[in-house]
N, C-alpha and C positions, 0 to 999 in steps of 0.2 A: 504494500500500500504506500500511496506517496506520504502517507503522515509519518511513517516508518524511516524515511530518505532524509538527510540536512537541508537538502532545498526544502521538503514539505514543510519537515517541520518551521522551516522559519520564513515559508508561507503562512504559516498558522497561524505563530508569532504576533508576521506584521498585521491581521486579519484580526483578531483578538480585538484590536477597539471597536470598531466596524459593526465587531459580533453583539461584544458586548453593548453598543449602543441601542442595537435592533433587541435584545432583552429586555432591555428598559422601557422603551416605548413601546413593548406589547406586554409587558409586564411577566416577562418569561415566557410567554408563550411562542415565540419563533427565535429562531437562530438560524446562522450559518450555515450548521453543521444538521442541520434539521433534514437535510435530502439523504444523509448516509443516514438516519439515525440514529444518532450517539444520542443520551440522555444529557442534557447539559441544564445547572443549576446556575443563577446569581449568588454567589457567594458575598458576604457585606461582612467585612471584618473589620476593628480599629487599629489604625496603623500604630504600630509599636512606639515610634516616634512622636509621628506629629499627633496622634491623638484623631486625629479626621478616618471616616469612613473611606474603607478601599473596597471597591467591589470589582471581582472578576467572575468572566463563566469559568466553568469546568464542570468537566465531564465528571459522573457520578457514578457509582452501584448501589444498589440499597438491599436490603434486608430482611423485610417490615417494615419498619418505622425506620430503620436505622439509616440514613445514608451515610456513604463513604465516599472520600476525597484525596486521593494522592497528588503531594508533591512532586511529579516527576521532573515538571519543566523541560519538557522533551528530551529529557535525556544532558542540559547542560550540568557544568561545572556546578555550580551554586543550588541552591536552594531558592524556589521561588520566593517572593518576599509575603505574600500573604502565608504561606507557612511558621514564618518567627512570629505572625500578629497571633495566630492562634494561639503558639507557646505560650506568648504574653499574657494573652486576654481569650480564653477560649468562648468567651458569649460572642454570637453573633446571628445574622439574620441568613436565609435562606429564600432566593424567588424559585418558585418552583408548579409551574403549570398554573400562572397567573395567582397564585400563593405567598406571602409573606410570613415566613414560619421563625421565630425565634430559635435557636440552636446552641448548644454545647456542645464545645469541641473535646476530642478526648482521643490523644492517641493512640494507636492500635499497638499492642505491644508487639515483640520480635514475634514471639511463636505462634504467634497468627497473623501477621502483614503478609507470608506466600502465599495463604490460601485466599484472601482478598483482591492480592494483585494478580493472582491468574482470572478475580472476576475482571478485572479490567482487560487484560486482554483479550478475555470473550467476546469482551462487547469492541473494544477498539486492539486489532492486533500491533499495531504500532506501540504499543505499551511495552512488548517484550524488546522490541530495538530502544525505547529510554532507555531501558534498565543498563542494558548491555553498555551503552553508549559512555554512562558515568561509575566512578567508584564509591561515590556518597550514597548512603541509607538515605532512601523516598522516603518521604516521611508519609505518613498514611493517618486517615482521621478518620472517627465515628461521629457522626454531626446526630444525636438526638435533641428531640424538641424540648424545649426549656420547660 
């Protein structure tokens, strides 16, 4: 898959505002990535720093109730930065099928983040060339409702 390749990914990337804006103004109900069928959520977290609201899409699994959120960042060096807001402050907000859900964030620990991240690459196979790509632990979250 091209999301799998450097160029995809960082067609993604640069696409991410775009996506994310078209989230917002339907209130989560369409995206981008809406033609392949990835499930993608509004994530609303507080930046570590500045204290202001960051919201990005990302791709989701869920559970039940539960959804899940990896940090892969397509496989770069770093850690995305809404992953250190969560460490900080794991409250945060969720848009999801025209939805605004309050959430607590909680990371998955080691001996269950394989069997999470093989749900992601069910649903998007590009997930196993991240992994591959970087030597950093993804960080992996349980986003349940406040």
């Amino acid at each position: 898959p091209i999301a799998a390749s450097k160029p995809g990914s960082w067609l993604i990337r640069t696409l991410t505002p775009a996506d994310r804006a078209i989230l917002r103004r339907t209130n989560g109900k369409r995206t981008l990535l809406g033609p392949i069928g990835a499930p993608v959520i509004l994530l609303t977290t507080t930046g570590r720093t500045s204290g202001q609201p960051r919201t990005q899409p990302l791709l989701y699994v869920h559970d039940g109730e539960t959804l899940y959120v990896v940090g892969s960042n397509f496989g770069q060096a770093h850690h995305p930065a809404w992953t250190g807001n969560l460490l900080a402050n794991p409250e945060a907000t969720v848009v999801i099928a025209g939805e605004t859900i309050p959430v607590t964030a909680t990371p998955v620990p080691d001996n269950a983040k394989d069997a999470v991240y093989e749900r992601f690459i069910e649903v998007t196979p590009a997930y196993g060339a991240y992994r591959e790509r970087t030597t950093r632990d993804l960080r992996i979250f349980a986003l349940t409702r406040s």
